[in-house]
Biopython code that builds the backbone (N, CA, C, O; Angstrom):
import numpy as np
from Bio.PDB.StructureBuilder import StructureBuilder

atoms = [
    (1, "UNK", "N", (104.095, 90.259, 135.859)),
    (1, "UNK", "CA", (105.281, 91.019, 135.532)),
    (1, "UNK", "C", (105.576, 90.832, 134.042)),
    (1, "UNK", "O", (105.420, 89.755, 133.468)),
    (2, "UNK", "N", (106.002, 91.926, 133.466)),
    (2, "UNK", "CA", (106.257, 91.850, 131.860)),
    (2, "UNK", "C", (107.737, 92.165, 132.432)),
    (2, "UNK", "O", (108.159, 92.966, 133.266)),
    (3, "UNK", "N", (108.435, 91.026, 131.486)),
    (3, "UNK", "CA", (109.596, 90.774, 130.598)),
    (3, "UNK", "C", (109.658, 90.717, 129.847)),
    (3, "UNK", "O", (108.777, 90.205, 129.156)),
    (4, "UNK", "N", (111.076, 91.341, 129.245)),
    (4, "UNK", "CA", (111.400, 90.966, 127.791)),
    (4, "UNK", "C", (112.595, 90.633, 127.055)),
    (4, "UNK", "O", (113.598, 90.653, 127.769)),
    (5, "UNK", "N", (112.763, 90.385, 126.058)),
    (5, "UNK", "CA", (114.437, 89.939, 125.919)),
    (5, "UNK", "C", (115.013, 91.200, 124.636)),
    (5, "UNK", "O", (114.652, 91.097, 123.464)),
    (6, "UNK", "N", (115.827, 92.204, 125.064)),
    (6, "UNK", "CA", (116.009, 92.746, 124.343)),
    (6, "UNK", "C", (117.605, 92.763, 123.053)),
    (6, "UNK", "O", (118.718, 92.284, 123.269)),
    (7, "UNK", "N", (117.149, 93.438, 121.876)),
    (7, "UNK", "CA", (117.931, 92.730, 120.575)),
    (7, "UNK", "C", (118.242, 94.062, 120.267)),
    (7, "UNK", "O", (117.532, 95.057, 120.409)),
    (8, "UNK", "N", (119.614, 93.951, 119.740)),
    (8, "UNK", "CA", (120.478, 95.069, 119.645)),
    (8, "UNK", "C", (120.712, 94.984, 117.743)),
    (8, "UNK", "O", (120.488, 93.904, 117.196)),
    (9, "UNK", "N", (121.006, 95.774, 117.193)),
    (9, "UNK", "CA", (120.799, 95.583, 115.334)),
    (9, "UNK", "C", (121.899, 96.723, 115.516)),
    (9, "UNK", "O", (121.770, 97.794, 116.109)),
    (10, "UNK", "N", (123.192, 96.137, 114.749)),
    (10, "UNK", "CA", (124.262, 97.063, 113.902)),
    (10, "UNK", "C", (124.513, 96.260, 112.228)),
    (10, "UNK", "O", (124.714, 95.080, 111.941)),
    (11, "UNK", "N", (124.386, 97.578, 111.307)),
    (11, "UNK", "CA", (123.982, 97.136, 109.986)),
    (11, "UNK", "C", (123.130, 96.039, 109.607)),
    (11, "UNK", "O", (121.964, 96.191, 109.241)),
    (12, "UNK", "N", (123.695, 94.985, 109.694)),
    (12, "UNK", "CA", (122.700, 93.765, 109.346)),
    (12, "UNK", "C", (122.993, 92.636, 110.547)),
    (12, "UNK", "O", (122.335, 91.596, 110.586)),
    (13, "UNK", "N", (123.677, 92.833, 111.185)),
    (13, "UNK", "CA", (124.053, 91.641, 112.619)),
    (13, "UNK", "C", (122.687, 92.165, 113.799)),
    (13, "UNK", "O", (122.521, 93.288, 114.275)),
    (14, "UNK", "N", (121.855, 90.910, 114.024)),
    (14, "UNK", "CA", (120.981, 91.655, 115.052)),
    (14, "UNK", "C", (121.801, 90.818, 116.183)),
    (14, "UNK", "O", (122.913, 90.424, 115.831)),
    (15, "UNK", "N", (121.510, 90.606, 117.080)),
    (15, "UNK", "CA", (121.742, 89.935, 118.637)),
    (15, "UNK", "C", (121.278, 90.445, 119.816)),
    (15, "UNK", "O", (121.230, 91.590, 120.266)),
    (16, "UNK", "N", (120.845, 89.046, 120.360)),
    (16, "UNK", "CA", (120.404, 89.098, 122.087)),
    (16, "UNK", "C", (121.286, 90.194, 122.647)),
    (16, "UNK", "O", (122.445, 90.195, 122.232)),
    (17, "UNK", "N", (121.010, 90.932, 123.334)),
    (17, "UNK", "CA", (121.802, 92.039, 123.879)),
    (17, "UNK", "C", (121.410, 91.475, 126.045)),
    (17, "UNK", "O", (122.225, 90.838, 126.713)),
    (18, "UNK", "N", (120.852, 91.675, 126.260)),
    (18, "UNK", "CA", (119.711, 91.124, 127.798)),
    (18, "UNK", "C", (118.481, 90.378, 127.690)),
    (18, "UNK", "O", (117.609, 90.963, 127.049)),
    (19, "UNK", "N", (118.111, 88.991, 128.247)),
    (19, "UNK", "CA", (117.314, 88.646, 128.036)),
    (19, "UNK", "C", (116.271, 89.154, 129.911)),
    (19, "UNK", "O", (116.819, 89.751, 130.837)),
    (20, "UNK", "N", (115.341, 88.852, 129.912)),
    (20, "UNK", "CA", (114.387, 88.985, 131.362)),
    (20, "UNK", "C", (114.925, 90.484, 131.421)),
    (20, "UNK", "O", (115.999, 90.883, 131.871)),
    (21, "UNK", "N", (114.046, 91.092, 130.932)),
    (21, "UNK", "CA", (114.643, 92.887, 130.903)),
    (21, "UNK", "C", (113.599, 93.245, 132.126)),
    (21, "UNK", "O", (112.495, 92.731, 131.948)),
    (22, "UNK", "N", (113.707, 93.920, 133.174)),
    (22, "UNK", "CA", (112.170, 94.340, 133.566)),
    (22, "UNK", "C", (111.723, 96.241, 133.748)),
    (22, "UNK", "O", (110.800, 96.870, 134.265)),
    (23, "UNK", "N", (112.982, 96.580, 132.992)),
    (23, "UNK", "CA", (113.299, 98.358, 133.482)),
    (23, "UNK", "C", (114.075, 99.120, 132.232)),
    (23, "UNK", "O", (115.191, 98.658, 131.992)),
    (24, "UNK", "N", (113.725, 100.000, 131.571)),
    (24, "UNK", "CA", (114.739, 100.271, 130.134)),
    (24, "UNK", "C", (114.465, 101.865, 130.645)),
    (24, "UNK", "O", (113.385, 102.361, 130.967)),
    (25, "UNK", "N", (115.422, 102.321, 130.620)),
    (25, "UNK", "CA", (116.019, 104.041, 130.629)),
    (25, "UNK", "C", (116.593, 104.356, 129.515)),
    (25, "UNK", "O", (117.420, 103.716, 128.865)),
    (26, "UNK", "N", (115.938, 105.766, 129.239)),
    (26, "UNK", "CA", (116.450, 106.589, 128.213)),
    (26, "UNK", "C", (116.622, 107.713, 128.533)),
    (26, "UNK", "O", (115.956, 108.500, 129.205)),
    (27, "UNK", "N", (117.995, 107.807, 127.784)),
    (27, "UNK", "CA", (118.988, 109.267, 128.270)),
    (27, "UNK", "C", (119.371, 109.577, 127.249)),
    (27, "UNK", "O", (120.444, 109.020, 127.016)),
    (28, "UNK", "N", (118.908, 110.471, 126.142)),
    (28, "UNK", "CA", (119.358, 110.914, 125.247)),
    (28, "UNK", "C", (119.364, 109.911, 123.944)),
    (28, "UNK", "O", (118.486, 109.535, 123.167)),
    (29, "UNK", "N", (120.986, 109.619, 124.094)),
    (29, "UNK", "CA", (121.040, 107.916, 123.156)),
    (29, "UNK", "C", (121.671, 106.704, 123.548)),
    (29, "UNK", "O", (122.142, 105.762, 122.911)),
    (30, "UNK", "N", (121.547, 106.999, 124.917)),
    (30, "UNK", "CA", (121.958, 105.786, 125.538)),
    (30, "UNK", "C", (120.760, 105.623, 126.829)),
    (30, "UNK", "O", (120.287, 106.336, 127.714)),
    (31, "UNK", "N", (120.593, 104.049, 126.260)),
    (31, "UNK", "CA", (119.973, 103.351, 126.942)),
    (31, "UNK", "C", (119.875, 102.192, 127.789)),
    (31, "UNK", "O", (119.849, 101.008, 127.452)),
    (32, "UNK", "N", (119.818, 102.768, 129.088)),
    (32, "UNK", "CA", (120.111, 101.431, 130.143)),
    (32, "UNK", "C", (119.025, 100.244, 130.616)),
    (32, "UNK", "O", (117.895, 100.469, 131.049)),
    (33, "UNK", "N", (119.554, 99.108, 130.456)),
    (33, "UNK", "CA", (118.976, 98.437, 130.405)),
    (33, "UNK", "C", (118.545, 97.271, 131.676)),
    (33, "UNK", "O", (119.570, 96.639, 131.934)),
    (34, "UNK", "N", (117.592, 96.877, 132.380)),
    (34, "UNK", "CA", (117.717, 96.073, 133.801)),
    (34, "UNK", "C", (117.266, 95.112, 133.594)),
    (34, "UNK", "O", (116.234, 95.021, 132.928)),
    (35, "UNK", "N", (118.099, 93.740, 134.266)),
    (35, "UNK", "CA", (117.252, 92.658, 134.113)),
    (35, "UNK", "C", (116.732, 92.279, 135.889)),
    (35, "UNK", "O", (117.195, 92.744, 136.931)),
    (36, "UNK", "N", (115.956, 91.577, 135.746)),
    (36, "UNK", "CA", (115.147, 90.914, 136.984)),
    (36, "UNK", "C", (116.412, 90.596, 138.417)),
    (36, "UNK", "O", (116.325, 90.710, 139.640)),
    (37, "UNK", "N", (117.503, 90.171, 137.495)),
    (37, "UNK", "CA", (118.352, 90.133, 138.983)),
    (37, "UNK", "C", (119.630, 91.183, 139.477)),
    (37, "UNK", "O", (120.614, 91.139, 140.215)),
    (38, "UNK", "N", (119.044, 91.999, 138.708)),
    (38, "UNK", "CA", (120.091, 93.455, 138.989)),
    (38, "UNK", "C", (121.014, 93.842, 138.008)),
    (38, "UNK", "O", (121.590, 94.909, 138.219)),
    (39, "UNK", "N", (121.347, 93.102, 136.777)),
    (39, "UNK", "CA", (122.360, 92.987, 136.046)),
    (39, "UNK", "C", (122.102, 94.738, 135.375)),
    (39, "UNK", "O", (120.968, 95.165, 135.592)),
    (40, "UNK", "N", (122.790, 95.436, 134.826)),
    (40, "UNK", "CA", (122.795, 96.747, 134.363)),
    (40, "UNK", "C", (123.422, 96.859, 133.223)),
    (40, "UNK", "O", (124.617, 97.155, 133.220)),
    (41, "UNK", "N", (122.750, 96.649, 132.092)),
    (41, "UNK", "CA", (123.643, 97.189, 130.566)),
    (41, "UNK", "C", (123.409, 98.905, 129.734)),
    (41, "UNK", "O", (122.381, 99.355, 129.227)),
    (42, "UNK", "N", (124.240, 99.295, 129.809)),
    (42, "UNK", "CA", (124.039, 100.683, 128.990)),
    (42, "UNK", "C", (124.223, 99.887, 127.755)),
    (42, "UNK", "O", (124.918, 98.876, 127.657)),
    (43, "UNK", "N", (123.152, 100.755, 126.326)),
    (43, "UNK", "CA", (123.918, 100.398, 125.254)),
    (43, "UNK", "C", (123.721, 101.894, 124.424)),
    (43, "UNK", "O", (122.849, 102.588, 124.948)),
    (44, "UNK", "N", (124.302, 102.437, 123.363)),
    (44, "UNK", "CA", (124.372, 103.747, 122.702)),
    (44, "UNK", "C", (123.552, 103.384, 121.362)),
    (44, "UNK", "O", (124.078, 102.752, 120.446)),
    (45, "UNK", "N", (121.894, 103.949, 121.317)),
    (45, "UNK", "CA", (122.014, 104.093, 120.025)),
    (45, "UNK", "C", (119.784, 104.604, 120.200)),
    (45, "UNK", "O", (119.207, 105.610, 120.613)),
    (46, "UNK", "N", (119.356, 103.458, 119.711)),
    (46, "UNK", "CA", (117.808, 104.567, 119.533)),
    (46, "UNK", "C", (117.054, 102.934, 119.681)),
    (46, "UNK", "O", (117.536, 101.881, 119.262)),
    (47, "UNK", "N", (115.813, 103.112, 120.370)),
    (47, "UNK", "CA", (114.661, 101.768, 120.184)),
    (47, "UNK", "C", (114.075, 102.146, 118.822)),
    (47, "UNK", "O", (113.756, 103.284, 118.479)),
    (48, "UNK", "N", (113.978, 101.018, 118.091)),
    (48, "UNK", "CA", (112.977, 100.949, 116.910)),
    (48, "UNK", "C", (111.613, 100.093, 116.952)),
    (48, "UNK", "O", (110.673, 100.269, 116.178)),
    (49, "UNK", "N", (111.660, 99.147, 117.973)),
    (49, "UNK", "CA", (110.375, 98.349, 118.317)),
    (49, "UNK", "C", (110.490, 97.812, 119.393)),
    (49, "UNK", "O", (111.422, 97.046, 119.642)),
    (50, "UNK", "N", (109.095, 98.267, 120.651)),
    (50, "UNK", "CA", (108.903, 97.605, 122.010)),
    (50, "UNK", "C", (107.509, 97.215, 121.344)),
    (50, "UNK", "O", (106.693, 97.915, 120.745)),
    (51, "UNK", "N", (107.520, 95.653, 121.701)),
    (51, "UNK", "CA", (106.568, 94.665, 121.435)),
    (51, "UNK", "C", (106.093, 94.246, 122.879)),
    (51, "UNK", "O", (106.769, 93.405, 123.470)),
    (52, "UNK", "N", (104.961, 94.784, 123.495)),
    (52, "UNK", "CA", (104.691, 94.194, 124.944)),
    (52, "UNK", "C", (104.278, 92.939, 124.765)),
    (52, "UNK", "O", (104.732, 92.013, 125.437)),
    (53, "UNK", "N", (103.262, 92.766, 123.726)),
    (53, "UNK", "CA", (102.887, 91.423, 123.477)),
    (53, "UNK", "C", (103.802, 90.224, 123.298)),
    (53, "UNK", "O", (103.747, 89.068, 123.717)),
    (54, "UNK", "N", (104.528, 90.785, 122.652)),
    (54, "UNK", "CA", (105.897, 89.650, 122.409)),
    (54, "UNK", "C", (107.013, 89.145, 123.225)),
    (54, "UNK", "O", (107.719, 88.138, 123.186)),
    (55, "UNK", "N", (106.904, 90.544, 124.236)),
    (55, "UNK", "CA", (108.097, 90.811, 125.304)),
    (55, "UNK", "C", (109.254, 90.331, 124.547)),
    (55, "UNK", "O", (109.890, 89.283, 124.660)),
    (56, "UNK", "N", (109.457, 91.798, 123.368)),
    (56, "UNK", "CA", (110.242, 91.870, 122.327)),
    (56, "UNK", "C", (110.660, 93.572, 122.488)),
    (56, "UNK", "O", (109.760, 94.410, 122.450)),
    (57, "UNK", "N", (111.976, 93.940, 122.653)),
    (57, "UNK", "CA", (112.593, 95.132, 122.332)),
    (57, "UNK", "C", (113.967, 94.736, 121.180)),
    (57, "UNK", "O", (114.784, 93.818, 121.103)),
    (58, "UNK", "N", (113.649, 96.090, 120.324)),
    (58, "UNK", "CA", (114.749, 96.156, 119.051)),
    (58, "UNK", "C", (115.319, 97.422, 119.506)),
    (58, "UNK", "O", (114.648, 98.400, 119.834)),
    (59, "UNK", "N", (116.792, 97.339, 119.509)),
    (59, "UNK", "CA", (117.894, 98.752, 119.498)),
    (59, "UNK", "C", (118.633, 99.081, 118.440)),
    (59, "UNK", "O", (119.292, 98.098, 118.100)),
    (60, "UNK", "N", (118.737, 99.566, 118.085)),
    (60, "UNK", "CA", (119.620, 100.273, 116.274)),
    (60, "UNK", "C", (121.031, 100.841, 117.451)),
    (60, "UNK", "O", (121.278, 101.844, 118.121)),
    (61, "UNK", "N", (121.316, 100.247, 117.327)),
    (61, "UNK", "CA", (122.732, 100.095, 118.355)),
    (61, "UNK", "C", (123.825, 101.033, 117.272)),
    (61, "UNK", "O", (124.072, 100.602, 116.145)),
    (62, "UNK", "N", (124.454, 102.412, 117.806)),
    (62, "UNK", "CA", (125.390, 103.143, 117.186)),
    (62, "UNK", "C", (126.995, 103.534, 117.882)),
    (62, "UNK", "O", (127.762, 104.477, 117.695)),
    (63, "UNK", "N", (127.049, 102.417, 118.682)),
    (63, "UNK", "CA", (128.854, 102.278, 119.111)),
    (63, "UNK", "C", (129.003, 100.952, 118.893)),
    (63, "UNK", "O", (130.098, 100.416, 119.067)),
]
sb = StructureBuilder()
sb.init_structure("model")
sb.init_model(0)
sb.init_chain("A")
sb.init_seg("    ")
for serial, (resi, resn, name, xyz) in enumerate(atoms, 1):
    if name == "N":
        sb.init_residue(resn, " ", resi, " ")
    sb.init_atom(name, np.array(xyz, "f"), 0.0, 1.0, " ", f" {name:<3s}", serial, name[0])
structure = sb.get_structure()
């Protein structure tokens, strides 16, 4: 199973947003996010880097 811990970036602040991600939806510009035990985060903005190798996601987060 690939996991990953995904990181949210507004201007220059990055941060852990979900870590153990196992499911990411995209709807336009919001993107929902799943972790392994059901938890559900929407966040508003665009991916700039999915790293499978790293089980690394970056979001340019715009709310």
């Amino acid at each position: 199973m690939c996991l990953a811990a995904v990181y949210g970036k507004k201007q220059e602040d990055e941060t852990l947003l979900l870590k153990n991600v196992s499911r990411i939806l995209v709807d336009g510009d919001v993107i929902t996010l799943f972790d392994i035990v059901g938890k559900e985060m929407k966040v508003q903005g665009a991916l700039t880097e999915v790293d499978l190798a790293g089980s690394v996601v970056k979001i340019r987060c715009t709310d």
